[in-house]
PDBQT receptor file of N, H, CA, C and O in Angstrom, charges set to zero:
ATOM      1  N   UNK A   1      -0.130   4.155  12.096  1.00  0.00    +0.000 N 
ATOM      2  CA  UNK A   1       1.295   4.037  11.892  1.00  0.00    +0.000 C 
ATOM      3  C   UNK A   1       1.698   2.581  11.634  1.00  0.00    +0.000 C 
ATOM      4  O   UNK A   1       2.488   2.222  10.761  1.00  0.00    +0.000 OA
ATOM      5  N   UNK A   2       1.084   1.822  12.464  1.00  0.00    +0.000 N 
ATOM      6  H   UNK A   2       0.442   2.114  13.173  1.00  0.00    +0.000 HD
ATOM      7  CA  UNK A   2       1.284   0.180  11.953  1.00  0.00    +0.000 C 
ATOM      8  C   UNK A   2       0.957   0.113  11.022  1.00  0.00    +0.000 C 
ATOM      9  O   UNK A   2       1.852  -0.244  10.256  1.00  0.00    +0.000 OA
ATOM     10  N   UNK A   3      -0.262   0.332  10.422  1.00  0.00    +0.000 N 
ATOM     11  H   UNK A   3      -0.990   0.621  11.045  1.00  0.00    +0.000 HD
ATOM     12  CA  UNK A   3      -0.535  -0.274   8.919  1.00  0.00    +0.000 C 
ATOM     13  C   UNK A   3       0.620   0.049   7.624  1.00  0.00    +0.000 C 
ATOM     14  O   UNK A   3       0.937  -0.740   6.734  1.00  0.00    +0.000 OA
ATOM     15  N   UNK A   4       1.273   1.867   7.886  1.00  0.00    +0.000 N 
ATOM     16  H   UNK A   4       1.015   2.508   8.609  1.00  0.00    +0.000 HD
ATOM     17  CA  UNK A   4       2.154   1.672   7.510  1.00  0.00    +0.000 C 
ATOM     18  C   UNK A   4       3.206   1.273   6.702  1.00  0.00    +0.000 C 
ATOM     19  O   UNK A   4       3.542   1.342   5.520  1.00  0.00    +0.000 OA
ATOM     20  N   UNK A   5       3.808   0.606   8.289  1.00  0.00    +0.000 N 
ATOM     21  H   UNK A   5       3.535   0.550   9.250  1.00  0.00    +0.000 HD
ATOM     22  CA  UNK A   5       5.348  -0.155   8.319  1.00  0.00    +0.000 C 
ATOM     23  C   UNK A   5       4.798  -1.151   7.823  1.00  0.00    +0.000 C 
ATOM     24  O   UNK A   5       5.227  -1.273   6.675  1.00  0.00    +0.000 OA
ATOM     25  N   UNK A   6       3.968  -2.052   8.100  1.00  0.00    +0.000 N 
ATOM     26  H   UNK A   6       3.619  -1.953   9.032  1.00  0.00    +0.000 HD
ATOM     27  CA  UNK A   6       2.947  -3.088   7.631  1.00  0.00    +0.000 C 
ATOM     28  C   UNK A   6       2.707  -2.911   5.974  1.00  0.00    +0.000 C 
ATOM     29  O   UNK A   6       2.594  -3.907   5.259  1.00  0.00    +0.000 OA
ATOM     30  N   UNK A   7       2.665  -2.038   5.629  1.00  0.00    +0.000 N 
ATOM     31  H   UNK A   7       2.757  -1.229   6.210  1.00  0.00    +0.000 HD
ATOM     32  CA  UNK A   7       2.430  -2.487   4.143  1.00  0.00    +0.000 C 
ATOM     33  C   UNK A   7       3.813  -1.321   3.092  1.00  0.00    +0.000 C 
ATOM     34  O   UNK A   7       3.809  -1.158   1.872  1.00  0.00    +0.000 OA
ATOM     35  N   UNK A   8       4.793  -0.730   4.083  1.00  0.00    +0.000 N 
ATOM     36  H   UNK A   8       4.796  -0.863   5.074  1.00  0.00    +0.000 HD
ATOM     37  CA  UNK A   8       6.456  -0.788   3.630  1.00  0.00    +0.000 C 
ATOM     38  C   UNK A   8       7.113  -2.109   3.559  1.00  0.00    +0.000 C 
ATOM     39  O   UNK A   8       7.679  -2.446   2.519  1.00  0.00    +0.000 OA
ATOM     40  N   UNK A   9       7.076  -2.860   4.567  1.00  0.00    +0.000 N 
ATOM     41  H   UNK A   9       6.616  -2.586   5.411  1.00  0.00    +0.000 HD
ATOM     42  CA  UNK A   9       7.660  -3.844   4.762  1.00  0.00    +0.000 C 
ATOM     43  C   UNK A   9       7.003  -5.092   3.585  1.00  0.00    +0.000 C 
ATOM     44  O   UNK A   9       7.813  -5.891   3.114  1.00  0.00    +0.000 OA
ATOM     45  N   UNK A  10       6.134  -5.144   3.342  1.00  0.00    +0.000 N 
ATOM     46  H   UNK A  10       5.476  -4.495   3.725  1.00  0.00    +0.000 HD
ATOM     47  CA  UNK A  10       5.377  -5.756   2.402  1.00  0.00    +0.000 C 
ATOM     48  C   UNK A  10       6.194  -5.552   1.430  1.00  0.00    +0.000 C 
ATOM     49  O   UNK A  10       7.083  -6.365   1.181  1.00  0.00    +0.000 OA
ATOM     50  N   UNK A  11       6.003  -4.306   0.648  1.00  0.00    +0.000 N 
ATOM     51  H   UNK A  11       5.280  -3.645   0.850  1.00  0.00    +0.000 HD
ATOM     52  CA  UNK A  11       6.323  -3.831  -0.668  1.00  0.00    +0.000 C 
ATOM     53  C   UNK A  11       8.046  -4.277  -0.810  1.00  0.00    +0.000 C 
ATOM     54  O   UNK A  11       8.722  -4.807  -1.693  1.00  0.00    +0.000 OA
ATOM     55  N   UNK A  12       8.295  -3.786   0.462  1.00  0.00    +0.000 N 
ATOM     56  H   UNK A  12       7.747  -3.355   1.179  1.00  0.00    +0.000 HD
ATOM     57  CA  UNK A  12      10.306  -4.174   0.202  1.00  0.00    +0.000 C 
ATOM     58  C   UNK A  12      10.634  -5.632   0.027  1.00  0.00    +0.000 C 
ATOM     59  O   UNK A  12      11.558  -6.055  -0.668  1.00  0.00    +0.000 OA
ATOM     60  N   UNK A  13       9.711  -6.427   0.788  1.00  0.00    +0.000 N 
ATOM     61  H   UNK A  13       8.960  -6.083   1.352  1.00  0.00    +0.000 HD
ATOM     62  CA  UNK A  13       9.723  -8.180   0.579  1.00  0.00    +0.000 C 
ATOM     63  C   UNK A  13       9.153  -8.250  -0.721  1.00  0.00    +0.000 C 
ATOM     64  O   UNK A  13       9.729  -9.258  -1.131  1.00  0.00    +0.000 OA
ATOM     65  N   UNK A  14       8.503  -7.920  -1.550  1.00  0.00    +0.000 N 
ATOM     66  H   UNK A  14       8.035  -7.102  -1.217  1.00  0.00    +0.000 HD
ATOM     67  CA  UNK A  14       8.145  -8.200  -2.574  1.00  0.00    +0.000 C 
ATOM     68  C   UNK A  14       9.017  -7.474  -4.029  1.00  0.00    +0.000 C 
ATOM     69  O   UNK A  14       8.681  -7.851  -5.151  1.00  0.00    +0.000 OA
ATOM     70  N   UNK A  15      10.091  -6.467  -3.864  1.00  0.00    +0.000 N 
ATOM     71  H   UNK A  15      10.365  -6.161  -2.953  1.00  0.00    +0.000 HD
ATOM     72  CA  UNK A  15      10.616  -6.153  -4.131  1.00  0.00    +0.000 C 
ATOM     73  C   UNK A  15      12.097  -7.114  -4.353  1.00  0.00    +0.000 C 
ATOM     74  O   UNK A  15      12.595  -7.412  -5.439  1.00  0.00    +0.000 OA
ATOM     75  N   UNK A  16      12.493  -7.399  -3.293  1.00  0.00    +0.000 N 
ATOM     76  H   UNK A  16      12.089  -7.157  -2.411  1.00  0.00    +0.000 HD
ATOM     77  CA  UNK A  16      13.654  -8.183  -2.507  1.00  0.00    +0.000 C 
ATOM     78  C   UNK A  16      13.329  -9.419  -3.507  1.00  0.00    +0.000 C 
ATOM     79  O   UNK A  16      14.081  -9.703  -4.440  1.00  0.00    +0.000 OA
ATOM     80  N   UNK A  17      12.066 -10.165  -3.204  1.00  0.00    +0.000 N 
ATOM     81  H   UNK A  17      11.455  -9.934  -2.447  1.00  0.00    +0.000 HD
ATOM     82  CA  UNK A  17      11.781 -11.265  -4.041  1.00  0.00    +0.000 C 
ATOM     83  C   UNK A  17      12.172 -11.205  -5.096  1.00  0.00    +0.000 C 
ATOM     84  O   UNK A  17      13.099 -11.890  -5.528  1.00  0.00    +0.000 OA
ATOM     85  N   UNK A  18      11.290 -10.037  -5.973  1.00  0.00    +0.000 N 
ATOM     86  H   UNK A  18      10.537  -9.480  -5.622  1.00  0.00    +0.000 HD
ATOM     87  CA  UNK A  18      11.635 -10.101  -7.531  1.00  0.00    +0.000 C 
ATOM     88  C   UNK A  18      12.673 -10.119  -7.464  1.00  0.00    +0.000 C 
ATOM     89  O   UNK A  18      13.167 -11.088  -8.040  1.00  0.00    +0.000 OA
ATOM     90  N   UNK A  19      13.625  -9.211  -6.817  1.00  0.00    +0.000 N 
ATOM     91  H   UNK A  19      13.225  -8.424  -6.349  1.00  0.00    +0.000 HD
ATOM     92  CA  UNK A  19      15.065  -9.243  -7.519  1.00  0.00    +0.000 C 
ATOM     93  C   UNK A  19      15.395 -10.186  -7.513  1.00  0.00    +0.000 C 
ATOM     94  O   UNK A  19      15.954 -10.607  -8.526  1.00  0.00    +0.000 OA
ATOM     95  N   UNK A  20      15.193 -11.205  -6.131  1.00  0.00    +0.000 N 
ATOM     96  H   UNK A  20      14.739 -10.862  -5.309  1.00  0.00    +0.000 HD
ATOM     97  CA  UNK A  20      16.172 -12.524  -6.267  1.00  0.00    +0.000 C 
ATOM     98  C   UNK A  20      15.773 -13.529  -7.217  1.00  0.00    +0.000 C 
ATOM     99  O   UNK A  20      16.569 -14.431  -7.477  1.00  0.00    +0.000 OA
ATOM    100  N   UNK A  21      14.457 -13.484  -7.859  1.00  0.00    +0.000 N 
ATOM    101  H   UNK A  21      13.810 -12.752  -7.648  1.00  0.00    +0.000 HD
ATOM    102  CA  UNK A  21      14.030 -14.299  -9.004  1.00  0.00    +0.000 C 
ATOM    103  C   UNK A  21      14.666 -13.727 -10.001  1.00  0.00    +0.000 C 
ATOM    104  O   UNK A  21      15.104 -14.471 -10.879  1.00  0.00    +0.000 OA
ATOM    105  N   UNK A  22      14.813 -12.705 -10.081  1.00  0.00    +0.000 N 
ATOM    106  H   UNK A  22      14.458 -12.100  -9.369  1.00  0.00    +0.000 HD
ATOM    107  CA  UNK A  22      15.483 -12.109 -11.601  1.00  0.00    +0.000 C 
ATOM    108  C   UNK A  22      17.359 -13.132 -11.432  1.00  0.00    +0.000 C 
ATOM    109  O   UNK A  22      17.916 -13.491 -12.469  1.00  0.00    +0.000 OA
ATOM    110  N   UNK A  23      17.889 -13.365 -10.299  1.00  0.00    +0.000 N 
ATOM    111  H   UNK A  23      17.436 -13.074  -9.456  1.00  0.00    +0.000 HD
ATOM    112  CA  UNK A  23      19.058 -13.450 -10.122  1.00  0.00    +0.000 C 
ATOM    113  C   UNK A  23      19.126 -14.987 -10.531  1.00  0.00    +0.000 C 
ATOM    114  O   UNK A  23      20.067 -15.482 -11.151  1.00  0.00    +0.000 OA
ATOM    115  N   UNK A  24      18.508 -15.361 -10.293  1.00  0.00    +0.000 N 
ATOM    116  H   UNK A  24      17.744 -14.959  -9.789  1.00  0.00    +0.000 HD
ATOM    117  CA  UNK A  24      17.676 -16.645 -10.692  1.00  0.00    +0.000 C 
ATOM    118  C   UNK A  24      18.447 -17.628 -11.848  1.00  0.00    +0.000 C 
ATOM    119  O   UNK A  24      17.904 -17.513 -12.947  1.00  0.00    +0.000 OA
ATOM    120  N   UNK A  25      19.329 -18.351 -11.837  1.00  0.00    +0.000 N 
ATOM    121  H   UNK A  25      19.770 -18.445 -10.944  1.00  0.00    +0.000 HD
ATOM    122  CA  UNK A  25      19.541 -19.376 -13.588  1.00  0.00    +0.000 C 
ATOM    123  C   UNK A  25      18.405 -20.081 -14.091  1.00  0.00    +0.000 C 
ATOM    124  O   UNK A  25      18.458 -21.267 -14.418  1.00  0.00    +0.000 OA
ATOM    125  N   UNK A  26      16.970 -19.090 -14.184  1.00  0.00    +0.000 N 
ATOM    126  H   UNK A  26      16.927 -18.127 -13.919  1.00  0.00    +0.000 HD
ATOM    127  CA  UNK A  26      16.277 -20.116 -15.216  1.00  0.00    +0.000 C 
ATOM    128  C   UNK A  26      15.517 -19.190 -16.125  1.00  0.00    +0.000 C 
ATOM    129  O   UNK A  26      15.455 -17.978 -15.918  1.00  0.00    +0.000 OA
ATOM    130  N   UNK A  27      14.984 -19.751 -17.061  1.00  0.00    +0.000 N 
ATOM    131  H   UNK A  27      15.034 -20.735 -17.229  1.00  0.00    +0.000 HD
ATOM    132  CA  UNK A  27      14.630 -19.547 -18.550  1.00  0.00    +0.000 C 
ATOM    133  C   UNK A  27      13.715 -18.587 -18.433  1.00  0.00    +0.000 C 
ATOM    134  O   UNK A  27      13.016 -18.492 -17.424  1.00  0.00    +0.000 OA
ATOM    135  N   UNK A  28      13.623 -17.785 -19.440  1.00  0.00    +0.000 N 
ATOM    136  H   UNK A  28      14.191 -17.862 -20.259  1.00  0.00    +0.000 HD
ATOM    137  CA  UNK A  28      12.596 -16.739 -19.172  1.00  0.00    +0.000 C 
ATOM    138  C   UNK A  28      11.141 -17.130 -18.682  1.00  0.00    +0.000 C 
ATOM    139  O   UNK A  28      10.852 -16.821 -17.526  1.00  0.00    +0.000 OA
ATOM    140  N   UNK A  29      10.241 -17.755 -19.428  1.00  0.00    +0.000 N 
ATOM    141  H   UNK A  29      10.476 -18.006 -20.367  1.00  0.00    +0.000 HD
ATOM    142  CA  UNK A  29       9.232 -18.370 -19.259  1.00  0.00    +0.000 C 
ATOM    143  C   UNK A  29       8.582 -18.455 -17.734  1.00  0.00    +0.000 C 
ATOM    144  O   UNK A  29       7.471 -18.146 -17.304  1.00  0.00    +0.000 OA
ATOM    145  N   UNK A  30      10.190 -19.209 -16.883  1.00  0.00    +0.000 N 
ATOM    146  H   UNK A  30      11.092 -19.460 -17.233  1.00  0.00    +0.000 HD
ATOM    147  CA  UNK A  30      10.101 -19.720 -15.711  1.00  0.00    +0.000 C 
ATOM    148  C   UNK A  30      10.253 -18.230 -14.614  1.00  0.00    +0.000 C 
ATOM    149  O   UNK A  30       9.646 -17.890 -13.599  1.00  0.00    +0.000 OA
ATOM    150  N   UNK A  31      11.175 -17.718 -15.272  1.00  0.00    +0.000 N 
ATOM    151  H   UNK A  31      11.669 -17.995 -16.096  1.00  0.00    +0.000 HD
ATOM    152  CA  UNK A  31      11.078 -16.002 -14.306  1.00  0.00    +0.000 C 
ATOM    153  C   UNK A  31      10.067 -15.420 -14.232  1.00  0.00    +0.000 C 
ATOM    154  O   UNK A  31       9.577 -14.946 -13.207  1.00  0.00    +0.000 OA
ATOM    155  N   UNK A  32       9.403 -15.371 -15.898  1.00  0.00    +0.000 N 
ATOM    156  H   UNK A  32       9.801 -15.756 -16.730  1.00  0.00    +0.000 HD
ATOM    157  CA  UNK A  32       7.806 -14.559 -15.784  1.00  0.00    +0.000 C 
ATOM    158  C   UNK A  32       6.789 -15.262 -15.081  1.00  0.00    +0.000 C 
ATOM    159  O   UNK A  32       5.948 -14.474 -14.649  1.00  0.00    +0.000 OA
ATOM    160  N   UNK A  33       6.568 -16.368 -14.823  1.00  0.00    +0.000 N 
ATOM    161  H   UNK A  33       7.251 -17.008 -15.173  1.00  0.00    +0.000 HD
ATOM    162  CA  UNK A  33       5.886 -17.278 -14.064  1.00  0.00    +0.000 C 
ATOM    163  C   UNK A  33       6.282 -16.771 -12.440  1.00  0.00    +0.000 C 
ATOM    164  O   UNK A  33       5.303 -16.769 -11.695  1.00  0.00    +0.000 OA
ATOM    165  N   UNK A  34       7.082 -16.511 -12.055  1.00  0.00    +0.000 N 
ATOM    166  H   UNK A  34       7.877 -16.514 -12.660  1.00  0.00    +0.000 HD
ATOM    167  CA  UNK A  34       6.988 -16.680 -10.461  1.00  0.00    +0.000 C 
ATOM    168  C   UNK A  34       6.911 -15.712 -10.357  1.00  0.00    +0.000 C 
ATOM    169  O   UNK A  34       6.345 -15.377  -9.317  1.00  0.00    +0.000 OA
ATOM    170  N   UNK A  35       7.359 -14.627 -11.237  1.00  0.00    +0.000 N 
ATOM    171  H   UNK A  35       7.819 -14.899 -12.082  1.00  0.00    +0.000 HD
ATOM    172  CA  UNK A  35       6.846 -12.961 -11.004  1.00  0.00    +0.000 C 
ATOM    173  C   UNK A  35       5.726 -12.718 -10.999  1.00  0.00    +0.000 C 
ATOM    174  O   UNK A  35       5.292 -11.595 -10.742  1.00  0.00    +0.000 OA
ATOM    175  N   UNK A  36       4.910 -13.864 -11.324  1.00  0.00    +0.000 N 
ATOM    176  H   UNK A  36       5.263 -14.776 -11.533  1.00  0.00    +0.000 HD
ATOM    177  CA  UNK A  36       3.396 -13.117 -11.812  1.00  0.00    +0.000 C 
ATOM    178  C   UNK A  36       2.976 -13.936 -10.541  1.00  0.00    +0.000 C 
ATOM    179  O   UNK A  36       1.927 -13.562 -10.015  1.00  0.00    +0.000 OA
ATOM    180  N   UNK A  37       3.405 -14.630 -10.164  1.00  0.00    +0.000 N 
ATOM    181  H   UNK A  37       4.257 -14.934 -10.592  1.00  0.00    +0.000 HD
ATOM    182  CA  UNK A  37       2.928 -15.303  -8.473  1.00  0.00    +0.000 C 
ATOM    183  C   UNK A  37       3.180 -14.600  -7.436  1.00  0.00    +0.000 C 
ATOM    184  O   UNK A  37       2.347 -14.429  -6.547  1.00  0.00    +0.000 OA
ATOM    185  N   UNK A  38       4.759 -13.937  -7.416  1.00  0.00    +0.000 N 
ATOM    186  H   UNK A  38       5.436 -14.076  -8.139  1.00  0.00    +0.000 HD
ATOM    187  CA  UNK A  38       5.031 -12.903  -6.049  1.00  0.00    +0.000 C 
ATOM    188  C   UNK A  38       3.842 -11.784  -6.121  1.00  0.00    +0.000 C 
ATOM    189  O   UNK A  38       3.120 -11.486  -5.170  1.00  0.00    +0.000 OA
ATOM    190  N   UNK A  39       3.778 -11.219  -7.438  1.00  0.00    +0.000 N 
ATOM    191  H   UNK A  39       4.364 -11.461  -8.211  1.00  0.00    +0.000 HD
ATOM    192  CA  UNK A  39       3.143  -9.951  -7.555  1.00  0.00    +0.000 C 
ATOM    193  C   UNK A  39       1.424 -10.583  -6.895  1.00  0.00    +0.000 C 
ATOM    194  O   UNK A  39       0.936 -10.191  -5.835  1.00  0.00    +0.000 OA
ATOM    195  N   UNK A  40       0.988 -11.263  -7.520  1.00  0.00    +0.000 N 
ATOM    196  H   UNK A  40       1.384 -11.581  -8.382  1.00  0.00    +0.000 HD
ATOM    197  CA  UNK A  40      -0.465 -11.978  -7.283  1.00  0.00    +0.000 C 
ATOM    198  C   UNK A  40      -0.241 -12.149  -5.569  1.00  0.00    +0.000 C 
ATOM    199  O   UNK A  40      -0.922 -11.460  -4.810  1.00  0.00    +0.000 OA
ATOM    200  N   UNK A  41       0.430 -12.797  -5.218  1.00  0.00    +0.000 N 
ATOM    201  H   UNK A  41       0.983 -13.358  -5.834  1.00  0.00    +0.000 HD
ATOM    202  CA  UNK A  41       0.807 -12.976  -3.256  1.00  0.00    +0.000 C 
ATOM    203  C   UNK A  41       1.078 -11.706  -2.869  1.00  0.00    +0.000 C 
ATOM    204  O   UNK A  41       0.634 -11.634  -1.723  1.00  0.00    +0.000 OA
ATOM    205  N   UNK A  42       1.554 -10.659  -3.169  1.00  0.00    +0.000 N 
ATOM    206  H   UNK A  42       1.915 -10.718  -4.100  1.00  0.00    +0.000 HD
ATOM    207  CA  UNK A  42       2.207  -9.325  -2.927  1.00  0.00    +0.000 C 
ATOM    208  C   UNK A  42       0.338  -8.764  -2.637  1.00  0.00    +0.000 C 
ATOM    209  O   UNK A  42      -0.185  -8.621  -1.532  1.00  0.00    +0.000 OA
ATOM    210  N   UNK A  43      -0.252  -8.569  -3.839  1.00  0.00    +0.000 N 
ATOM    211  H   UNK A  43       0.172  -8.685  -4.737  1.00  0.00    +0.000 HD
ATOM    212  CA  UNK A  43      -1.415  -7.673  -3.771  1.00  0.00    +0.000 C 
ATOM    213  C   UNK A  43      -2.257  -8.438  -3.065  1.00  0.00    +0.000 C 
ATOM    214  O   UNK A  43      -3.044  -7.950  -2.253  1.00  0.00    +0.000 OA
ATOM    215  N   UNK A  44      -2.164  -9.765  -3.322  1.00  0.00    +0.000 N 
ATOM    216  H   UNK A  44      -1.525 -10.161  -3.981  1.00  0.00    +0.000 HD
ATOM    217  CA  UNK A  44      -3.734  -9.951  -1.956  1.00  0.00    +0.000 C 
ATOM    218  C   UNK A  44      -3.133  -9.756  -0.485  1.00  0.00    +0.000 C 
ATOM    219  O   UNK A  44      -3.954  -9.648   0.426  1.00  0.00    +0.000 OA
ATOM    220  N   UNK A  45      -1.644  -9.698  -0.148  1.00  0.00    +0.000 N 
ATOM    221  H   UNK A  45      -0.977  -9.786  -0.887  1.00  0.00    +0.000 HD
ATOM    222  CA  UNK A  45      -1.361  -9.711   1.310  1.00  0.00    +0.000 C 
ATOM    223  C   UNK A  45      -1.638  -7.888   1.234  1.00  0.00    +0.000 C 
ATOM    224  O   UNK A  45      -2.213  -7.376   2.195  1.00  0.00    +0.000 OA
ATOM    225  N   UNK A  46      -1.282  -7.172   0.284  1.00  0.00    +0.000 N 
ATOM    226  H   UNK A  46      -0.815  -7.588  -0.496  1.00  0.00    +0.000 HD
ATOM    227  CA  UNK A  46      -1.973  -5.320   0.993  1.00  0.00    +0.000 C 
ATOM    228  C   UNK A  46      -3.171  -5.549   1.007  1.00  0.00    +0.000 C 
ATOM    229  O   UNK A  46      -3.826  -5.084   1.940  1.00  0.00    +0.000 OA
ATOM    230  N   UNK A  47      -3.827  -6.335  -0.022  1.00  0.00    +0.000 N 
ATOM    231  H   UNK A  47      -3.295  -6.712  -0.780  1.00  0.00    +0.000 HD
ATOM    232  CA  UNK A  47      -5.761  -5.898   0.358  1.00  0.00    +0.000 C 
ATOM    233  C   UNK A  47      -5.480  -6.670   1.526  1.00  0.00    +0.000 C 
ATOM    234  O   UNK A  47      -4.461  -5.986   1.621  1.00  0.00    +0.000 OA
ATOM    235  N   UNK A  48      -5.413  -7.373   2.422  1.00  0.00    +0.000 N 
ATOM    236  H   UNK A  48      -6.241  -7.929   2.345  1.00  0.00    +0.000 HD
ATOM    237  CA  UNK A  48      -5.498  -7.709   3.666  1.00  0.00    +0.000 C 
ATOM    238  C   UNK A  48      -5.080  -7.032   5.004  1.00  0.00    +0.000 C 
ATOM    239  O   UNK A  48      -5.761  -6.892   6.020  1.00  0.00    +0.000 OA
ATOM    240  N   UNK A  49      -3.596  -6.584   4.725  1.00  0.00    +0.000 N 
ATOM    241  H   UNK A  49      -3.042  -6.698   3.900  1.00  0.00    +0.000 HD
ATOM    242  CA  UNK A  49      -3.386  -5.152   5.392  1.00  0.00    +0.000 C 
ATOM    243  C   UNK A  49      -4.457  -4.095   4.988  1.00  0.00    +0.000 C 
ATOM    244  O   UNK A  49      -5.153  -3.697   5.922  1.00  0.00    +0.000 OA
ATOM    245  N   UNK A  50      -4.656  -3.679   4.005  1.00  0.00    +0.000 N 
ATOM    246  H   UNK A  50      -4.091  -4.002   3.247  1.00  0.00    +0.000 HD
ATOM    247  CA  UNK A  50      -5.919  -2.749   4.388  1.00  0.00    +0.000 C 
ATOM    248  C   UNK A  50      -7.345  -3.172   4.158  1.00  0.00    +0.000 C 
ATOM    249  O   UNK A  50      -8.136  -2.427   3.580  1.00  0.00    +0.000 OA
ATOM    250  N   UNK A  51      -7.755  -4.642   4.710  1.00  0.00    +0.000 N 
ATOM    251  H   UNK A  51      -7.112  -5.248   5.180  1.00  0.00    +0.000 HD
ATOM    252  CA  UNK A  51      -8.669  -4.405   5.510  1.00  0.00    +0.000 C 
ATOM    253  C   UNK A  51     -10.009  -4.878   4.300  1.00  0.00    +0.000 C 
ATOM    254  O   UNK A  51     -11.151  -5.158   4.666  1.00  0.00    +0.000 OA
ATOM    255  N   UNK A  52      -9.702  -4.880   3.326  1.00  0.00    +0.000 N 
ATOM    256  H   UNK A  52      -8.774  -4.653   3.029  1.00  0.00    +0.000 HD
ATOM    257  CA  UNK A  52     -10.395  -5.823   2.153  1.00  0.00    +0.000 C 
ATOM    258  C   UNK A  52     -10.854  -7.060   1.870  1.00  0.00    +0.000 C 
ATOM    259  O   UNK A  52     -11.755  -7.257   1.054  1.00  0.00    +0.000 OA
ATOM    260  N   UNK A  53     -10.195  -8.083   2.606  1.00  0.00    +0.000 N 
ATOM    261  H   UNK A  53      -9.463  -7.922   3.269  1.00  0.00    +0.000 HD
ATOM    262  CA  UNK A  53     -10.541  -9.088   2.748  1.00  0.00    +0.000 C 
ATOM    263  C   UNK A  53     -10.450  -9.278   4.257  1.00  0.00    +0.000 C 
ATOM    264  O   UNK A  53     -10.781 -10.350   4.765  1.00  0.00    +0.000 OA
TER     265      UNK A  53
């Protein structure tokens, strides 16, 4: 059941993020850039919740 809430809570912070980068005043370039960083930080923190690394 922890792992879970543990990797809901993940997905909604990484969710939450994007949006607030989308809300963001900067140039496209600079949006697709940090999206491709949350998402990259997003997936190695679940392989760690489950137990992959």
């Amino acid at each position: 059941m922890s792992l879970l809430i543990s990797v809901l809570v993940t997905f909604l912070v990484i969710f939450l993020v994007l949006y607030l980068i989308g809300m963001l005043p900067l140039d496209s370039r600079a949006k697709q850039i940090a999206r491709i960083i949350v998402i990259i930080i997003g997936v190695i923190s679940l392989l760690r919740y489950l137990a992959v690394f």
